[in-house]
OpenMM code with the backbone's topology and positions (N, CA, C; nanometers):
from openmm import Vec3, app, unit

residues = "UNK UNK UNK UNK UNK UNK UNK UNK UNK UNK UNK UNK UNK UNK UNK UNK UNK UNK UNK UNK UNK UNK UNK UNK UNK UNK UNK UNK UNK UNK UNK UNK UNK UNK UNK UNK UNK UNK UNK UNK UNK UNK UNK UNK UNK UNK UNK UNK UNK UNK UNK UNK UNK UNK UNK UNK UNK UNK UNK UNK UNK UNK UNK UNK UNK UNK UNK UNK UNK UNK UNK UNK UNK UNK UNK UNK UNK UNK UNK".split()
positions = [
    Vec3(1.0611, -8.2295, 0.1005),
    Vec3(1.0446, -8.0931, 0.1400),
    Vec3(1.1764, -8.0426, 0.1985),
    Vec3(1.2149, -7.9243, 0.1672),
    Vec3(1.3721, -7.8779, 0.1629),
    Vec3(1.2851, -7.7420, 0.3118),
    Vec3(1.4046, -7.7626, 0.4117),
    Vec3(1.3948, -7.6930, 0.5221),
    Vec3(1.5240, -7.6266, 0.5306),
    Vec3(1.5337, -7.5206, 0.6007),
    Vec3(1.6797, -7.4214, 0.6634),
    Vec3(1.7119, -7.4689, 0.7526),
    Vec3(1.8330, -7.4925, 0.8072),
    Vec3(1.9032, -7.5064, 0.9515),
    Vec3(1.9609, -7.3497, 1.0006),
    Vec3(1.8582, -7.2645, 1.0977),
    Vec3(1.9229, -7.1749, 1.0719),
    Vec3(2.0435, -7.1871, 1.2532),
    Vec3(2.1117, -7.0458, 1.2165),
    Vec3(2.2316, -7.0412, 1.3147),
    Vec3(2.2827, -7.1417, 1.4605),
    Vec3(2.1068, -7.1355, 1.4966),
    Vec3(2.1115, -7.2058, 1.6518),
    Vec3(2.0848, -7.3460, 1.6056),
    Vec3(2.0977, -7.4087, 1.4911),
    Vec3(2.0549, -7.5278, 1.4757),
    Vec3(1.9463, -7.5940, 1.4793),
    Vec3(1.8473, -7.4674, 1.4809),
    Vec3(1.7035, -7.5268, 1.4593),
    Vec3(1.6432, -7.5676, 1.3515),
    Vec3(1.5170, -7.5773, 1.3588),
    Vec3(1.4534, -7.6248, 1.2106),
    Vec3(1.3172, -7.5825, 1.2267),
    Vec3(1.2623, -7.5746, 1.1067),
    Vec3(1.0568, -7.5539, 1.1119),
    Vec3(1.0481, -7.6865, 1.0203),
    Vec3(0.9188, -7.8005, 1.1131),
    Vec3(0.8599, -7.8802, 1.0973),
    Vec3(0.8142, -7.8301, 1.0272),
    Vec3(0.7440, -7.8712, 0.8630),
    Vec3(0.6368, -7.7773, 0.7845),
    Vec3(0.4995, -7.8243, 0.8002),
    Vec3(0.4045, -7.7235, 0.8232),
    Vec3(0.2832, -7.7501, 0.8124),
    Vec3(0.2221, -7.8585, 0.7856),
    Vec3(0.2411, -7.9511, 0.6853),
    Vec3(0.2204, -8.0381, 0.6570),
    Vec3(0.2096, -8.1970, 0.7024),
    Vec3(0.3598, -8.1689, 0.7824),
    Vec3(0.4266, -8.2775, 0.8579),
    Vec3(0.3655, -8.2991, 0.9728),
    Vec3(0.3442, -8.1331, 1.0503),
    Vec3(0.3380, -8.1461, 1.1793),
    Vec3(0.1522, -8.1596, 1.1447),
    Vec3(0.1034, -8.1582, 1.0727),
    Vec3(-0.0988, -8.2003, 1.1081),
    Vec3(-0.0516, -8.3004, 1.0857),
    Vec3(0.0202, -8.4278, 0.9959),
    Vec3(0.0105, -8.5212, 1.0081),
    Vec3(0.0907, -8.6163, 1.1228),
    Vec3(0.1485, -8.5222, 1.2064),
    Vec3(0.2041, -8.5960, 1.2721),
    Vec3(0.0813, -8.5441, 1.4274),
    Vec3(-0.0158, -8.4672, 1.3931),
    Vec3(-0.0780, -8.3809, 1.5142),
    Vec3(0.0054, -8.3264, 1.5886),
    Vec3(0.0873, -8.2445, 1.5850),
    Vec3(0.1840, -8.1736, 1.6731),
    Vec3(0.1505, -8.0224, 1.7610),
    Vec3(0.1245, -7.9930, 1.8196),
    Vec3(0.0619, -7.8571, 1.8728),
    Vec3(0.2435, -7.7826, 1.9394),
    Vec3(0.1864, -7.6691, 1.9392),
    Vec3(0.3043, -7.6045, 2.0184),
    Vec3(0.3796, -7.6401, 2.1582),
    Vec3(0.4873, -7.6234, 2.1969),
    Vec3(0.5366, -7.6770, 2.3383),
    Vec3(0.5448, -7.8429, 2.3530),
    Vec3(0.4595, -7.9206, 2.2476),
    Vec3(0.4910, -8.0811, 2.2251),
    Vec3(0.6834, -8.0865, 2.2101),
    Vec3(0.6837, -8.2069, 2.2693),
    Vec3(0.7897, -8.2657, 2.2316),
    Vec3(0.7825, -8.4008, 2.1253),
    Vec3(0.9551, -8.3721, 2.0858),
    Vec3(0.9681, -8.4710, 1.9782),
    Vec3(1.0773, -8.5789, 1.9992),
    Vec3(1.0765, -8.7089, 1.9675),
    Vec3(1.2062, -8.7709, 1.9634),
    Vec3(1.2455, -8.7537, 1.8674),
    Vec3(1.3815, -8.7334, 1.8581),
    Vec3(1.4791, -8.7295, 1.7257),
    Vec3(1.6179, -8.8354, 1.6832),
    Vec3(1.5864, -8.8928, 1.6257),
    Vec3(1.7165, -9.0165, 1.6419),
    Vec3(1.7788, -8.9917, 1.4737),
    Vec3(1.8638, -9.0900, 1.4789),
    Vec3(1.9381, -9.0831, 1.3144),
    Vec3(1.9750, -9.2010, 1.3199),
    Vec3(1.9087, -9.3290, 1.2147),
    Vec3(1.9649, -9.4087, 1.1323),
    Vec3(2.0475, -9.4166, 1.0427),
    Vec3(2.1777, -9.5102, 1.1251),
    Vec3(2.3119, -9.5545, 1.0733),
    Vec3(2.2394, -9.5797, 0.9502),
    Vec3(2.1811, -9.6539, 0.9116),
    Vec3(2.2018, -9.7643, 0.8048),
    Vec3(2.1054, -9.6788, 0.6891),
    Vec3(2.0219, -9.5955, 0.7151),
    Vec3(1.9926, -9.5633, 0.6124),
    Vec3(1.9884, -9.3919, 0.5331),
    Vec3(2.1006, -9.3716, 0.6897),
    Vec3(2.1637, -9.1747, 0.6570),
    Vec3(1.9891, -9.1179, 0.6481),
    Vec3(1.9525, -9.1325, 0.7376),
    Vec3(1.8057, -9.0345, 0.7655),
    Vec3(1.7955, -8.9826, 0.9263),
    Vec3(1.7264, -8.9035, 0.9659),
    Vec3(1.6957, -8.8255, 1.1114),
    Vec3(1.5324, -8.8603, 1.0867),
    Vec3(1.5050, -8.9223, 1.1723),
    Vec3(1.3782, -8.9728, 1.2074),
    Vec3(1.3053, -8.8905, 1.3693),
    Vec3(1.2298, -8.8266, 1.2834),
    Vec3(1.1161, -8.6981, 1.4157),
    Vec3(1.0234, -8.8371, 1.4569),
    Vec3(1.0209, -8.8543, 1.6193),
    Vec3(0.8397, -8.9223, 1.6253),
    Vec3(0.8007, -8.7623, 1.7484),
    Vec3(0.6542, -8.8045, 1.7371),
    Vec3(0.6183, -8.7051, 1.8418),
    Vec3(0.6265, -8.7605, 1.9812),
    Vec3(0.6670, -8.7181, 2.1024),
    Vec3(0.6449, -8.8090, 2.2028),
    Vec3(0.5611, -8.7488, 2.2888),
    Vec3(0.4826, -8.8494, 2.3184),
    Vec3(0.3731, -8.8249, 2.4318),
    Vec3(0.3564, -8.8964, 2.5165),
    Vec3(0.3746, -8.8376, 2.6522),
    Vec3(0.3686, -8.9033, 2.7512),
    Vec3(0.2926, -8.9237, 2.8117),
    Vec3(0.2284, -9.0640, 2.8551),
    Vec3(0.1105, -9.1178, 2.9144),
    Vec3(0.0684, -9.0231, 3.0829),
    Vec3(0.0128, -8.9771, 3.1293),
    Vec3(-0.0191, -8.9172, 3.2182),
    Vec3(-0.1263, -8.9734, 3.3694),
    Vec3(-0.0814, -9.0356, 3.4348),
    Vec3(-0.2280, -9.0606, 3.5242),
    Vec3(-0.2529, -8.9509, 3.6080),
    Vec3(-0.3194, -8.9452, 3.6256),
    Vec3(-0.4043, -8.8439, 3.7523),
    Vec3(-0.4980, -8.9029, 3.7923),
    Vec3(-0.5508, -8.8377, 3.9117),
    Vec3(-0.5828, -8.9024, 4.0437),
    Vec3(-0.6159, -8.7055, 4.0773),
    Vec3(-0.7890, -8.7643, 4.0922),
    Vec3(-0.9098, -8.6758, 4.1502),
    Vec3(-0.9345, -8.6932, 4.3458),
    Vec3(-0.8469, -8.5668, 4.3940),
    Vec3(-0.8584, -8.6267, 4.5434),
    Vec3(-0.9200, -8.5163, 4.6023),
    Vec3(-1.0131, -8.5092, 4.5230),
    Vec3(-1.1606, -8.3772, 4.5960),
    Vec3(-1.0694, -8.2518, 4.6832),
    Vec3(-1.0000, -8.2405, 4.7207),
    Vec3(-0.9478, -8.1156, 4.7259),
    Vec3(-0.8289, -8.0684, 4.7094),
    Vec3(-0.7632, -7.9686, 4.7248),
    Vec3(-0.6664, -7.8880, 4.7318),
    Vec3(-0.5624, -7.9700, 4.8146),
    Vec3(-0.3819, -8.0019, 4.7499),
    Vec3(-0.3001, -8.0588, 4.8483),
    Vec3(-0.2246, -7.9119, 4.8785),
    Vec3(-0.0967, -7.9441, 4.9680),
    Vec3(-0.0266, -7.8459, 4.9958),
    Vec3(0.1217, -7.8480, 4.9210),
    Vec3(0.2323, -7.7883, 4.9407),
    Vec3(0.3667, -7.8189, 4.9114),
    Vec3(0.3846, -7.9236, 4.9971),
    Vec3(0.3781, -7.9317, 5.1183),
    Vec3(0.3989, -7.9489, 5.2067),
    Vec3(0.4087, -8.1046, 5.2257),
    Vec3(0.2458, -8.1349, 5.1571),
    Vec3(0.2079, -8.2767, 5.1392),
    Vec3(0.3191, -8.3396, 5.0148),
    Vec3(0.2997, -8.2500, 4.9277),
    Vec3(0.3927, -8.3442, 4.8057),
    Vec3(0.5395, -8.3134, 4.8102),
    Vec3(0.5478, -8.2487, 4.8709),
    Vec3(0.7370, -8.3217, 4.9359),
    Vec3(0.7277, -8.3977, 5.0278),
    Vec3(0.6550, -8.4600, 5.1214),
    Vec3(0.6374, -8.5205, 5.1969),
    Vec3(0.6549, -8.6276, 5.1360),
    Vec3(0.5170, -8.6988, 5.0587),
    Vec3(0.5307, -8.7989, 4.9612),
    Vec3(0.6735, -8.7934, 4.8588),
    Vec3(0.6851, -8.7283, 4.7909),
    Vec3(0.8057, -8.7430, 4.7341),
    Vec3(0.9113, -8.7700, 4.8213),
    Vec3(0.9195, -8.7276, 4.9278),
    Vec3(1.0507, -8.8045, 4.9718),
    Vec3(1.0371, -8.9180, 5.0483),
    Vec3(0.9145, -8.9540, 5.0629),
    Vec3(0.8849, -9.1351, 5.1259),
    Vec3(0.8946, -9.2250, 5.0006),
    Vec3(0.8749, -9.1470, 4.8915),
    Vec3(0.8843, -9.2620, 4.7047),
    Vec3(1.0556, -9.2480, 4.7136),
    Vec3(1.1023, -9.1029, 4.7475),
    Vec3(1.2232, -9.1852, 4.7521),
    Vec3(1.2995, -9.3061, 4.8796),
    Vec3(1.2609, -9.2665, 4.9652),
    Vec3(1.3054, -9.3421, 5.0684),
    Vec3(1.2339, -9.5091, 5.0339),
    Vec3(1.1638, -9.5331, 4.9740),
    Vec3(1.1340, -9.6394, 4.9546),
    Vec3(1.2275, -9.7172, 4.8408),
    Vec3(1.2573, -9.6723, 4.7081),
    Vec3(1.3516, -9.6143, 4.6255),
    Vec3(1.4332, -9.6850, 4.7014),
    Vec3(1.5015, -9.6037, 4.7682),
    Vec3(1.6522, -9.6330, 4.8239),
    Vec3(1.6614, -9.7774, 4.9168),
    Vec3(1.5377, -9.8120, 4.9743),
    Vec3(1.5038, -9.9220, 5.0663),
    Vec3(1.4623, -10.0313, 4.9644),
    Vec3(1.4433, -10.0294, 4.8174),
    Vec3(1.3784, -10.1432, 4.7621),
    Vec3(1.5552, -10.1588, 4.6646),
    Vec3(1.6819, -10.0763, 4.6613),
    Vec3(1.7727, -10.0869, 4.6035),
    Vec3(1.8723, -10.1730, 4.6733),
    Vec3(1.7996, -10.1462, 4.7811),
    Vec3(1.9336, -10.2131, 4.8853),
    Vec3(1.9881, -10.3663, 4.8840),
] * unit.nanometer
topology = app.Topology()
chain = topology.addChain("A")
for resn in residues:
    res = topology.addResidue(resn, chain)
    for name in ("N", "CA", "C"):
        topology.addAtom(name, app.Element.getBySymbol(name[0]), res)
């Protein structure tokens, strides 16, 4: 399947590709290029997600808090 590169260097995945690859809008993609066999290889990437149900509402307040004790720990487990 023959695609355009237009000005900004983009491209359209075709229809085709992207149901078989399940791709929805705003997804990201990896894009690499094999030396050895002169091809650009699309995967879709999806990133595993946990969440964590903590019955209510946090603040900013709380998650910079935590974020900067993950880092301070971070910096205390580098040392």
């Amino acid at each position: 399947m023959r695609v355009k590169v237009t000005r900004n260097f983009q491209l359209t995945i075709p229809t085709g590709i992207r149901e078989k690859l399940n791709l929805k809008e705003g997804e990201f993609v990896d894009v690499s290029y094999d030396e050895n066999a002169k091809v650009i290889i699309i995967r879709p990437y999806r990133q595993k997600w946990t969440t964590v149900k903590l019955n209510r509402r946090i603040t900013e307040e709380e998650i910079n808090r935590t974020v900067e004790e993950a880092l301070d720990e971070l910096t205390k487990d580098s040392s």
